[in-house]
VEXTI-638489 format. One line per 10 residues: number of its first residue (from 1); their letters; for each residue x, y, z of N, C-alpha, C. Coordinates in nm, 2 decimals, decimal comma. Atoms other than C-alpha are relative to their C-alpha. Layout:
N
NUM> A> X Y Z X Y Z X Y Z  ... .
//
This chain:
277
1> XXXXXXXXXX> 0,08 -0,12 0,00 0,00 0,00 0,00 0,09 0,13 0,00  -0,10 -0,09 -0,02 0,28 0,22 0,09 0,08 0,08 -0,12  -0,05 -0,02 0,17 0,43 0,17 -0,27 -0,11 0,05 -0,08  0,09 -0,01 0,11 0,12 0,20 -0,44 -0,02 0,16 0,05  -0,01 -0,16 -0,07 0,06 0,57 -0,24 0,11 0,06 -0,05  -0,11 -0,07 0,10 0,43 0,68 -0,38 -0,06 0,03 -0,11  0,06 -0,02 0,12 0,31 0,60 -0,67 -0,07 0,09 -0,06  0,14 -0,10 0,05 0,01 0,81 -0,72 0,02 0,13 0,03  -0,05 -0,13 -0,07 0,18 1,05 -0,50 0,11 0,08 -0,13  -0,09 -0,10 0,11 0,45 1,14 -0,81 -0,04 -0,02 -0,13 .
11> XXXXXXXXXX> 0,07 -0,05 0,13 0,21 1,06 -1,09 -0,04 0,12 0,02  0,09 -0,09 0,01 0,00 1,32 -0,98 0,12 0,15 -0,01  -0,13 -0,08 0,02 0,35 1,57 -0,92 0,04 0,01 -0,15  -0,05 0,03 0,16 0,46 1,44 -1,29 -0,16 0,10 -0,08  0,11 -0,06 0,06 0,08 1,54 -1,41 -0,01 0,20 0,01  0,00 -0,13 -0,05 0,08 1,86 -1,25 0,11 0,09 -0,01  -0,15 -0,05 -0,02 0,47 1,95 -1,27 0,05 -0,03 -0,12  -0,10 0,00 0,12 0,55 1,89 -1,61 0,07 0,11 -0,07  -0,07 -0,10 0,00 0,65 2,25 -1,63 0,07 0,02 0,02  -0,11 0,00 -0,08 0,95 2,38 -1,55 -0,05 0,18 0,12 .
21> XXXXXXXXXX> 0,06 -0,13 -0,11 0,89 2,66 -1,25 0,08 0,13 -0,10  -0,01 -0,15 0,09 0,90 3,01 -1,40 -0,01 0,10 0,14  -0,02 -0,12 -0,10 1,10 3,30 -1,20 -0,04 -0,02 0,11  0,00 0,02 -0,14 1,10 3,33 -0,82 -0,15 0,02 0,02  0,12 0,00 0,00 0,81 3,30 -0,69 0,00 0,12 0,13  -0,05 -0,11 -0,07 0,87 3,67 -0,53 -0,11 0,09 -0,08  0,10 -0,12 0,06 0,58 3,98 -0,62 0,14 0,06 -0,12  -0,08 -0,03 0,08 0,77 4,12 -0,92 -0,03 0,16 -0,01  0,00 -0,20 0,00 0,82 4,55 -1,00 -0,16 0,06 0,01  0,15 0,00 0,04 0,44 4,52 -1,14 -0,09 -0,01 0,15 .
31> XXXXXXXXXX> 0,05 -0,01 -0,08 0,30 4,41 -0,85 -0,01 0,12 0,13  0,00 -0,07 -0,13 0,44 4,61 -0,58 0,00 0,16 -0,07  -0,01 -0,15 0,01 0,42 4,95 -0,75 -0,19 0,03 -0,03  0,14 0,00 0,02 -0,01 4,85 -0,82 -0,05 0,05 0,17  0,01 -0,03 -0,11 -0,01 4,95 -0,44 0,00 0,14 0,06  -0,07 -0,17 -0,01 0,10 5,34 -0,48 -0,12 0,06 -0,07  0,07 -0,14 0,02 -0,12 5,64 -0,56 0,01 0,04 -0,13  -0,05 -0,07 0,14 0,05 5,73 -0,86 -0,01 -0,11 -0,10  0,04 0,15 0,10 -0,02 5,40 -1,01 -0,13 0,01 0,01  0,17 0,03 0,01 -0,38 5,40 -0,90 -0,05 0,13 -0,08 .
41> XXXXXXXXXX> 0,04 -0,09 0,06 -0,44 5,74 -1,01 0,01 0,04 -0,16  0,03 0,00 0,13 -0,36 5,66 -1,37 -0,06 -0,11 -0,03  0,10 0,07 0,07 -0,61 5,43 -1,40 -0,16 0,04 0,04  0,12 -0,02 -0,01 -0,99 5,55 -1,40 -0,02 -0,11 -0,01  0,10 0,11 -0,03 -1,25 5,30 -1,31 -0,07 -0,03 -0,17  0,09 0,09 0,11 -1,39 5,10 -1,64 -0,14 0,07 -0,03  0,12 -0,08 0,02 -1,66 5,28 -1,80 -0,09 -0,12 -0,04  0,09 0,09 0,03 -1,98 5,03 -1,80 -0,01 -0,06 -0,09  0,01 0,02 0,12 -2,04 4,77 -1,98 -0,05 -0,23 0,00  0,01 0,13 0,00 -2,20 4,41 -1,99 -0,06 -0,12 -0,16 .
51> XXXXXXXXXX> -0,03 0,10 0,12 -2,07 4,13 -2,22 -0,13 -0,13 -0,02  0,10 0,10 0,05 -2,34 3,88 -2,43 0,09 -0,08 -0,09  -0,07 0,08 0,09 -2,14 3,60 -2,57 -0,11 -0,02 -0,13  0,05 0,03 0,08 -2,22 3,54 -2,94 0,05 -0,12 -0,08  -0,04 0,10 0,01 -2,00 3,29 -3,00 0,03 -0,15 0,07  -0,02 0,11 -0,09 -2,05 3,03 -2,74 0,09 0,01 0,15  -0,10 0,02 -0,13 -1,81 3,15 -2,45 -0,05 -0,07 0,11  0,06 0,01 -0,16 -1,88 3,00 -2,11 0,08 -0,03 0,05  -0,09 0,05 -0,07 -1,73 2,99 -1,80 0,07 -0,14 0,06  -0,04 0,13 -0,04 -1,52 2,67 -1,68 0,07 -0,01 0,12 .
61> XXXXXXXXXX> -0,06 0,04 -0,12 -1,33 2,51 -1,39 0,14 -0,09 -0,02  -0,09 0,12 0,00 -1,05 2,31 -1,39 0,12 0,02 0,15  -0,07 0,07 -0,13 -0,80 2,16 -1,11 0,15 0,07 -0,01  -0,15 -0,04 -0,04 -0,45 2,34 -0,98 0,03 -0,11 0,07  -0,10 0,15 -0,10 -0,15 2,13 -0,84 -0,02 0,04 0,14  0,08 0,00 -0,15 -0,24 2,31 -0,54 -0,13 -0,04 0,08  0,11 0,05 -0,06 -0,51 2,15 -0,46 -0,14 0,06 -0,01  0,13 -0,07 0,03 -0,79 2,41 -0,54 -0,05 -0,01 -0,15  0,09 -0,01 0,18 -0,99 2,51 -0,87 0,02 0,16 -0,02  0,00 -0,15 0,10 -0,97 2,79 -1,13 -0,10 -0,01 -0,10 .
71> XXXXXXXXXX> 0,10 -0,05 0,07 -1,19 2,97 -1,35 0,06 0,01 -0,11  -0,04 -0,09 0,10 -1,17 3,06 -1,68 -0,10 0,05 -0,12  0,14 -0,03 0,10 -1,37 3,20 -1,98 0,06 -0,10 -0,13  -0,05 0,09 0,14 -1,33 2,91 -2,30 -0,11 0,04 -0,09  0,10 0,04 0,12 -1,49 2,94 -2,63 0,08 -0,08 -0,09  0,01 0,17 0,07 -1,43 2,60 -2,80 0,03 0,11 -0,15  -0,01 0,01 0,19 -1,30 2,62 -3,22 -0,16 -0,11 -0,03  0,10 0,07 0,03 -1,57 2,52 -3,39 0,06 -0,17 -0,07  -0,03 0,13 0,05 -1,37 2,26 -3,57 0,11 -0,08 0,14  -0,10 -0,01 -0,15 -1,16 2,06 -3,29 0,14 0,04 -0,04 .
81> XXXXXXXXXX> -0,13 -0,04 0,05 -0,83 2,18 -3,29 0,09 0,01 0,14  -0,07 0,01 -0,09 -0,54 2,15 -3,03 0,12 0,14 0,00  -0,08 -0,15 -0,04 -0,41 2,53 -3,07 -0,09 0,10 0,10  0,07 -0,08 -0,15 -0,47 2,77 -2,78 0,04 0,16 -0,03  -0,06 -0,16 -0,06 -0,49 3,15 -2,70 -0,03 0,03 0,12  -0,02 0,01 -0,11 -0,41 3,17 -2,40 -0,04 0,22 0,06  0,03 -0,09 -0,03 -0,57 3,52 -2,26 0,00 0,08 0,13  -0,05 -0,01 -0,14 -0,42 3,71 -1,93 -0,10 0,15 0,01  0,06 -0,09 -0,03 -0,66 4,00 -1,75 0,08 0,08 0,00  -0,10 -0,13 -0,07 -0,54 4,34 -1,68 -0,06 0,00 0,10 .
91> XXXXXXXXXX> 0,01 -0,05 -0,16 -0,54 4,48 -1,31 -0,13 -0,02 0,06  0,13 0,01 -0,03 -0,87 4,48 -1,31 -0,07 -0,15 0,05  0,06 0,13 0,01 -0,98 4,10 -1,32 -0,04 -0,04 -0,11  0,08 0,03 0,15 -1,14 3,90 -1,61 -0,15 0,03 0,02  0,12 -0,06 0,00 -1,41 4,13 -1,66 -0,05 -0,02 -0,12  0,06 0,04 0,13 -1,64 4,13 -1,94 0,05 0,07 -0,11  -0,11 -0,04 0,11 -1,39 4,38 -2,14 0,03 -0,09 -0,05  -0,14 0,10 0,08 -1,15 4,10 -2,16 -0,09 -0,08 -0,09  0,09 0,16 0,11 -1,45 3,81 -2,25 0,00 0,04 -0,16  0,02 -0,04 0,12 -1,52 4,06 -2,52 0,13 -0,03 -0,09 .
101> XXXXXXXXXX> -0,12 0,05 0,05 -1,17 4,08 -2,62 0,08 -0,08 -0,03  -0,02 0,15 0,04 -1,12 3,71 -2,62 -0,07 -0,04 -0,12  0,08 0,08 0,09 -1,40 3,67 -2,87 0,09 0,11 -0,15  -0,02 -0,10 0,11 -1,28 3,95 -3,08 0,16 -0,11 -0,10  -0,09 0,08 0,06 -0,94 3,73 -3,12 -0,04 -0,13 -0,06  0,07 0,13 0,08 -1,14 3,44 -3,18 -0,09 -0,02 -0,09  -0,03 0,04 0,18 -1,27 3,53 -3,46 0,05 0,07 -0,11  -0,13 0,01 0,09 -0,96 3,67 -3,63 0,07 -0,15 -0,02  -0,06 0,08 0,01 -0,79 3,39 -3,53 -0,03 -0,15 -0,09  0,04 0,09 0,08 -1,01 3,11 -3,69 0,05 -0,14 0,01 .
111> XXXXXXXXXX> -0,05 0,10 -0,07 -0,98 2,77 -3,54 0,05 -0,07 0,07  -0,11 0,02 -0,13 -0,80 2,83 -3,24 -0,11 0,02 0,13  0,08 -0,06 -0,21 -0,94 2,80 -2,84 0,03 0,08 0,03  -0,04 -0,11 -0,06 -0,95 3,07 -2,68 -0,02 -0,03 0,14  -0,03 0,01 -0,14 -0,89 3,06 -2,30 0,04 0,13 0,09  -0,02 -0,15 -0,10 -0,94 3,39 -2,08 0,05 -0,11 0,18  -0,04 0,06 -0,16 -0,78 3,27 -1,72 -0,02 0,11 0,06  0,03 -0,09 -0,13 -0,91 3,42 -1,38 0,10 -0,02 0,09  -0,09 0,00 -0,14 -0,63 3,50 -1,19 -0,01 0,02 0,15  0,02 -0,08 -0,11 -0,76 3,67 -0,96 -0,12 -0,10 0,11 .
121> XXXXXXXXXX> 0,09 0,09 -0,09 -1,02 3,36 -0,84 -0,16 0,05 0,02  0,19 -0,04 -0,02 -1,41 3,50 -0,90 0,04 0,21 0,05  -0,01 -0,13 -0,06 -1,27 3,83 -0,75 0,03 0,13 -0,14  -0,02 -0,10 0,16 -1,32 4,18 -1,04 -0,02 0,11 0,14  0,00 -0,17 -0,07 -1,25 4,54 -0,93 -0,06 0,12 -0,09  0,05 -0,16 0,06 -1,42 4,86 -1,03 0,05 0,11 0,02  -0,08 -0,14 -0,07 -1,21 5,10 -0,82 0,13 -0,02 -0,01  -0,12 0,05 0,03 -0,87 5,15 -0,89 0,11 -0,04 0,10  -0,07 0,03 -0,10 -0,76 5,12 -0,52 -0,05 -0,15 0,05  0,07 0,10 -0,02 -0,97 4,79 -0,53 0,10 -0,10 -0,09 .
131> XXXXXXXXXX> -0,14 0,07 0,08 -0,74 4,68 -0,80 0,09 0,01 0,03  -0,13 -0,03 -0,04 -0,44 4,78 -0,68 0,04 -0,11 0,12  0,00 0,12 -0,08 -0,51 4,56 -0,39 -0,01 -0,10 -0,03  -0,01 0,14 0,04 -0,57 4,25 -0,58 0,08 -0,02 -0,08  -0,06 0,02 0,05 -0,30 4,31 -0,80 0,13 -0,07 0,07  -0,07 0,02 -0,10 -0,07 4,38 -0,51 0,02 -0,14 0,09  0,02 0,14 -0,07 -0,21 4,09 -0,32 0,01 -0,12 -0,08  0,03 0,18 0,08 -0,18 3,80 -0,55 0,12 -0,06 0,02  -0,11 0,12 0,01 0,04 3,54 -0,47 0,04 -0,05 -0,06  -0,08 0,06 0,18 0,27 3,44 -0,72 0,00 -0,15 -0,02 .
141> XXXXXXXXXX> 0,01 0,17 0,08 0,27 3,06 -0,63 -0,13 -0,05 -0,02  0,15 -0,02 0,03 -0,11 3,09 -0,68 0,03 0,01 -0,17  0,05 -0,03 0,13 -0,10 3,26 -0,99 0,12 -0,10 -0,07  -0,06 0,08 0,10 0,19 3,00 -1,15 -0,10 -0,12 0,01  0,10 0,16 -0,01 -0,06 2,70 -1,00 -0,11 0,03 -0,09  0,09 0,00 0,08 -0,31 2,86 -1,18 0,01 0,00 -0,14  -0,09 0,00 0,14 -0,11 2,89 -1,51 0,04 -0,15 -0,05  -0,06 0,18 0,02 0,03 2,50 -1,42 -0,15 -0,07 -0,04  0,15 0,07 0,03 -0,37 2,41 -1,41 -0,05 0,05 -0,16  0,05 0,00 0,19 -0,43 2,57 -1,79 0,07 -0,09 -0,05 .
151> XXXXXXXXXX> -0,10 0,10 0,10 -0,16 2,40 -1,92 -0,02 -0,16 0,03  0,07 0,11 -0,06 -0,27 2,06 -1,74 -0,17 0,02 -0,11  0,18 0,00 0,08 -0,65 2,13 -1,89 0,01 -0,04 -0,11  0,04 0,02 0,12 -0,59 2,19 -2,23 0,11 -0,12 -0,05  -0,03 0,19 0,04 -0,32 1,85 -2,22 0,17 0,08 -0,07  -0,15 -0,04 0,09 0,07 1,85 -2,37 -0,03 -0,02 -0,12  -0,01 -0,07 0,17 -0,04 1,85 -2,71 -0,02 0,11 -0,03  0,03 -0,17 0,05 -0,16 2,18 -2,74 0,11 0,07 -0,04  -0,08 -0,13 0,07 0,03 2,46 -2,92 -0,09 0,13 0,09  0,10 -0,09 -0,12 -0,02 2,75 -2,70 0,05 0,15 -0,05 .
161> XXXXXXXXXX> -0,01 -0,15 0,07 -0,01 3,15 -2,79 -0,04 0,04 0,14  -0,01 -0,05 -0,10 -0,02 3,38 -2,51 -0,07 0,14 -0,01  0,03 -0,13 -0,02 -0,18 3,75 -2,47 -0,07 0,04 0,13  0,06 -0,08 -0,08 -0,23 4,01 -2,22 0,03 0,14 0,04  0,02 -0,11 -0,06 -0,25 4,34 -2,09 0,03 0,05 0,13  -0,05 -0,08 -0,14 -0,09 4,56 -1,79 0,06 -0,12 0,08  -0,07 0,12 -0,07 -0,03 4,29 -1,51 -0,02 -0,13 -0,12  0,01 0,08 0,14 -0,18 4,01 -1,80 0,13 0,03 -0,07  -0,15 0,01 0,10 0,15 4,14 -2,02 0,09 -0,04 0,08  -0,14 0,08 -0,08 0,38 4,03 -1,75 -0,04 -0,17 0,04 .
171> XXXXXXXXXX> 0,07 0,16 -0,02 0,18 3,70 -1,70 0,00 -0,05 -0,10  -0,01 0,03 0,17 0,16 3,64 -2,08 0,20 -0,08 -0,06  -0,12 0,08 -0,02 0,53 3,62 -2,04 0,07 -0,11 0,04  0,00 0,18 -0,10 0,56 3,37 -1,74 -0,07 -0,08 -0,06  0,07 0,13 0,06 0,29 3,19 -1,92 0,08 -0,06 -0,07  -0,11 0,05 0,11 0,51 3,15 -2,22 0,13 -0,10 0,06  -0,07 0,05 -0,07 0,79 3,05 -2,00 -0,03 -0,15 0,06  0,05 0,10 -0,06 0,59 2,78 -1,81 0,00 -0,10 -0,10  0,04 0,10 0,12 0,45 2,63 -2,14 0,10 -0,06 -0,08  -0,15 0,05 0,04 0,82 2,52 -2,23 -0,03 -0,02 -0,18 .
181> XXXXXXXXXX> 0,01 0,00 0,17 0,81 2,39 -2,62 -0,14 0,00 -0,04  0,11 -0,05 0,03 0,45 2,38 -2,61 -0,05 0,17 -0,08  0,00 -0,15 0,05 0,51 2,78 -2,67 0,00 0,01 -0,13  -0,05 0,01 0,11 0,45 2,90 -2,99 0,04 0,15 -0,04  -0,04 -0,17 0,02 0,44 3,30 -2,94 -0,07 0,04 0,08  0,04 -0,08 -0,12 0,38 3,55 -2,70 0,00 0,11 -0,01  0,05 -0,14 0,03 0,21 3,91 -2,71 -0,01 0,07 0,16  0,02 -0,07 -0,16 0,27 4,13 -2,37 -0,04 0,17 -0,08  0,10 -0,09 0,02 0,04 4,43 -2,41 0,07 0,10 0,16  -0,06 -0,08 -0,11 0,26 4,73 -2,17 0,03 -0,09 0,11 .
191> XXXXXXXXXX> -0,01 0,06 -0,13 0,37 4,44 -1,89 0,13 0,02 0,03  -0,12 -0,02 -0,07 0,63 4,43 -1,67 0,10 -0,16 -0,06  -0,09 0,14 0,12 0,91 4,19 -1,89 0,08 -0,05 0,19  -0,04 0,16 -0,09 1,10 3,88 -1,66 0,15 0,08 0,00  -0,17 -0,07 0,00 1,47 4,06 -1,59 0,08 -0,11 0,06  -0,14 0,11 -0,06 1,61 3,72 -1,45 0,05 -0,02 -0,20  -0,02 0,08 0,10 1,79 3,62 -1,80 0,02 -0,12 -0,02  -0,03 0,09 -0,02 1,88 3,28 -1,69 -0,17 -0,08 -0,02  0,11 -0,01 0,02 1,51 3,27 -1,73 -0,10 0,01 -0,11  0,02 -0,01 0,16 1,45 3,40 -2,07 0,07 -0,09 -0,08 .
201> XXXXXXXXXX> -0,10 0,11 0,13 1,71 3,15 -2,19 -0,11 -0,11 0,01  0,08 0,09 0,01 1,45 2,86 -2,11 -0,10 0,06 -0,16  0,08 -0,04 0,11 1,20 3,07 -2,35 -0,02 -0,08 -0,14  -0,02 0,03 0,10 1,11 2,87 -2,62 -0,08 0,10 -0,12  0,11 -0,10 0,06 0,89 3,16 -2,83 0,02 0,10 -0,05  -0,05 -0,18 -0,01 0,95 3,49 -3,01 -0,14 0,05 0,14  0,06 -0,08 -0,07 0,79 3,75 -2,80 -0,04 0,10 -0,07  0,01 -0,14 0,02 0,62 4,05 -2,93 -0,09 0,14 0,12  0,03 -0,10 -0,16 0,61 4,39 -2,68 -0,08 0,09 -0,06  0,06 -0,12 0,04 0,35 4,65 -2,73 -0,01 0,13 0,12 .
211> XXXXXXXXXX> -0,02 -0,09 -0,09 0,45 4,92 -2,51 -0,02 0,16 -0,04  0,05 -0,11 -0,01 0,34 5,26 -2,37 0,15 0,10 -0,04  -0,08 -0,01 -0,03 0,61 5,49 -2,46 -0,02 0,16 0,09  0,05 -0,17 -0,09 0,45 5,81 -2,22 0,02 -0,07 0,10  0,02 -0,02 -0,12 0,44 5,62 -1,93 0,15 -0,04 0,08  -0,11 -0,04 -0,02 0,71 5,59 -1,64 0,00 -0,12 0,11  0,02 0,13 -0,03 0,59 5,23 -1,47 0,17 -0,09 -0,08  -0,06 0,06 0,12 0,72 5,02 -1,79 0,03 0,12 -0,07  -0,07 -0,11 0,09 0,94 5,28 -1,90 0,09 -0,04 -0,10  -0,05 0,07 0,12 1,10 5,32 -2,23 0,15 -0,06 0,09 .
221> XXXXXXXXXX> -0,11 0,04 -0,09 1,44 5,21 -1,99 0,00 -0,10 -0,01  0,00 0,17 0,00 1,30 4,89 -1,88 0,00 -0,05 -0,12  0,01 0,07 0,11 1,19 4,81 -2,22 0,17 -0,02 -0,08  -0,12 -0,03 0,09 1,52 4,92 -2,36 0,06 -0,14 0,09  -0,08 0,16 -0,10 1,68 4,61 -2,05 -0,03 -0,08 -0,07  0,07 0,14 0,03 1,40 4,38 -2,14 0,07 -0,07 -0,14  -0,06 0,04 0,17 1,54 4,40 -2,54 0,17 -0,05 0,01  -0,14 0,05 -0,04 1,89 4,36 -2,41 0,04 -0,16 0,03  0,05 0,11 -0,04 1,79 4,11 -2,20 -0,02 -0,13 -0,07  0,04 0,17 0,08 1,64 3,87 -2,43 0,11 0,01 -0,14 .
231> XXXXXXXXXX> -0,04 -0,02 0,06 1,89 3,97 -2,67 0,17 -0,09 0,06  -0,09 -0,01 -0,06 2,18 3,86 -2,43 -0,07 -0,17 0,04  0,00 0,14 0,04 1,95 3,51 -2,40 -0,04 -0,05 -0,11  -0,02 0,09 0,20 1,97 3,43 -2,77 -0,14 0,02 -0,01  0,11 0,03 0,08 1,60 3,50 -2,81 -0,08 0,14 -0,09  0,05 -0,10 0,06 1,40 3,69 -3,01 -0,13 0,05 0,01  0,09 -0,07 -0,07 1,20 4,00 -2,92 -0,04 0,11 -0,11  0,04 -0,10 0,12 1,00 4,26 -3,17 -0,09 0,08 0,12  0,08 -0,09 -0,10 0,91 4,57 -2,98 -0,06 0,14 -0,04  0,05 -0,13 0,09 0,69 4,86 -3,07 -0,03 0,10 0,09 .
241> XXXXXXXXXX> 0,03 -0,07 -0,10 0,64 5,16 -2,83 -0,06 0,11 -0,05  0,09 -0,09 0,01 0,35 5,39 -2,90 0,02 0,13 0,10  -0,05 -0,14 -0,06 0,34 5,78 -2,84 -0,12 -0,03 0,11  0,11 -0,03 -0,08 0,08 5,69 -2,57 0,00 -0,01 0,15  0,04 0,01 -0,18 -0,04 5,64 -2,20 -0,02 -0,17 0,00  0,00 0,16 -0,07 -0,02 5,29 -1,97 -0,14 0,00 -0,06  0,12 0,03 0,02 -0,35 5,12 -2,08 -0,06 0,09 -0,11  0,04 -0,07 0,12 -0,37 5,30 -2,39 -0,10 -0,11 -0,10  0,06 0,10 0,09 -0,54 4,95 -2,58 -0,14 -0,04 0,13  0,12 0,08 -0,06 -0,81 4,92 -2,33 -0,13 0,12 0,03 .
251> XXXXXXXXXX> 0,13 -0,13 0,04 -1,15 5,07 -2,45 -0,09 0,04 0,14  0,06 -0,10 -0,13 -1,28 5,10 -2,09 0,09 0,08 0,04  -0,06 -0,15 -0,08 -1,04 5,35 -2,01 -0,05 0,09 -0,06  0,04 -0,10 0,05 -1,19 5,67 -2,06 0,13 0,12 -0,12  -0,10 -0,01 0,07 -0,84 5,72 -2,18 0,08 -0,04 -0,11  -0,02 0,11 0,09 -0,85 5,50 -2,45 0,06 0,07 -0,13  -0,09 -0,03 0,14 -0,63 5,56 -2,78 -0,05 -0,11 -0,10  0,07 0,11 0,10 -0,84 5,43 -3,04 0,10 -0,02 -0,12  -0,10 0,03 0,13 -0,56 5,48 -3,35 0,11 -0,09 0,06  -0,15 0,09 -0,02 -0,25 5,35 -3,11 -0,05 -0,16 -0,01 .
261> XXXXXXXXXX> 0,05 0,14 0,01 -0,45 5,05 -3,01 -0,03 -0,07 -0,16  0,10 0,14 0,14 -0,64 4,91 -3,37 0,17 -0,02 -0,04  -0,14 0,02 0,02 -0,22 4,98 -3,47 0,05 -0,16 0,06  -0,05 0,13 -0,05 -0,14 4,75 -3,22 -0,07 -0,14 0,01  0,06 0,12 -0,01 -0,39 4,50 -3,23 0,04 -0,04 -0,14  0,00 0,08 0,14 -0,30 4,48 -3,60 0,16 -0,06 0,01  -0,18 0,04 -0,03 0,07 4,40 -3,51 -0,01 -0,12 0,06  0,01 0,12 -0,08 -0,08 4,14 -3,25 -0,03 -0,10 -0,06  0,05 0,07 0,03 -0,28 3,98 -3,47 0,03 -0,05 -0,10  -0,09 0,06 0,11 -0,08 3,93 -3,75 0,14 -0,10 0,08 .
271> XXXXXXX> -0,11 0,11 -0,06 0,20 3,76 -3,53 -0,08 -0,13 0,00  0,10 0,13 -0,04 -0,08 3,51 -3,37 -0,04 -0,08 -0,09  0,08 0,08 0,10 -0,21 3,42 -3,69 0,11 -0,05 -0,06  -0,12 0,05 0,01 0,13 3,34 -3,79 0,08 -0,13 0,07  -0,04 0,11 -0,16 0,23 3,13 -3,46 -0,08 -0,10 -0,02  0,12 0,12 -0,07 -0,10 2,97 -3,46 -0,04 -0,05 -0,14  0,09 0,01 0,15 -0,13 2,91 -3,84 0,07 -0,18 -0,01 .
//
């Protein structure tokens, strides 16, 4: 009995762990600066707005190595297919912006799963000091368990694509990271980039950066490291930095930049279709 209990005990480790761990499991620049004033104050509260799937979305569940459950938003390819777009929230939570914006890739993308993940566990914020606390607060071996549990759901065959937004673009990264050759490309949308290199060398994936270049978070600096950075671990990074504001690509900001964004979404979506083709 003893033996048979090992057993089950490091299948289930093997099932759950066939990732390799991605970066310390430490709050990273992103997180702890979502906690300050001057961070909350450039994000206005989400201007209203509730999502009607037309394409089939619904919410799902599935199992972390930690022992709990996660959420996520899937809309199913109509045809089956074992490529993924893997979809990371901004600060906010997976609100019904993002759902929208999951569907919108899904149907450019044309035959791919789409996959919104709830990081944040059922919890959305409206206020930006309400966000700032869940961003702040999220435990990083959480949010990899929750990353280890996508990658577990949709199985090691999948081909996986990555996108997200503000904290989502620095998650979009680690995702990529986690999903070892599974990766096939990765879109970070203004996030905070991975500055371990020893880190980036695992990377199997180009990356492409769509960065703010007004703001002083993710400043042009870091980005200028980040390119270094992955240039220094052999990989390849294509980076574009718009004349705009943090959260320039997200239509509930009352600050929204409708020319930088469709720009960038046309930069995103031409990679993805590429990666995922």
């Amino acid at each position: 009995m003893k033996k048979l209990l090992t057993t089950l005990a490091f299948t289930t480790l093997s099932y759950f762990g066939f990732s390799q761990s991605c970066c310390s499991l430490t709050k990273d620049d992103m997180q702890l600066m979502a906690s300050t004033k001057e961070f909350q104050a450039a994000h206005l509260s989400p201007l209203p707005y509730t999502h009607v799937s037309t394409v089939g979305g619904t919410m799902i569940e599935f199992k972390t190595p930690d022992g709990k459950m996660a959420n996520a938003y899937l809309i199913k390819s109509v045809k089956p297919s074992n490529k993924y777009l893997f979809v990371y929230q901004e600060w906010w939570g997976l609100n019904d912006y993002i759902k929208k914006q999951s569907e919108v890739f899904y149907g450019d993308l044309k035959d791919v799963n789409v996959l919104a993940i709830d990081m944040y566990d059922g919890k959305i914020a409206t206020d930006p000091k309400d966000a700032g606390a869940l961003m702040s607060g999220a435990d990083p071996a959480r949010l990899q368990s929750i990353i280890k549990g996508a990658l577990a759901f949709v199985g090691t065959k999948a081909k996986i694509a990555s996108v997200g937004w503000c904290f989502g673009g620095g998650l979009s990264l680690k995702s990529a990271i986690l999903e070892g050759k599974q990766a096939v490309g990765c879109v970070m949308y203004y996030g905070m980039p991975e500055k371990d290199v020893e880190q980036l060398k695992t990377l199997k994936c180009d990356v492409l950066g769509l960065f703010a270049g007004k703001e002083q978070w993710i400043s042009p600096a870091v980005v200028a490291q980040f390119e270094k950075d992955m240039a220094t671990a052999g990989k390849s990074v294509k980076i574009k930095s718009f004349d705009a504001e943090h959260a320039f690509a997200n239509p509930s900001n009352p600050k929204f930049d409708r020319e930088a964004s469709e720009e960038a979404y046309s930069l995103a979506i031409t990679f993805l279709k590429d990666k995922l083709k």
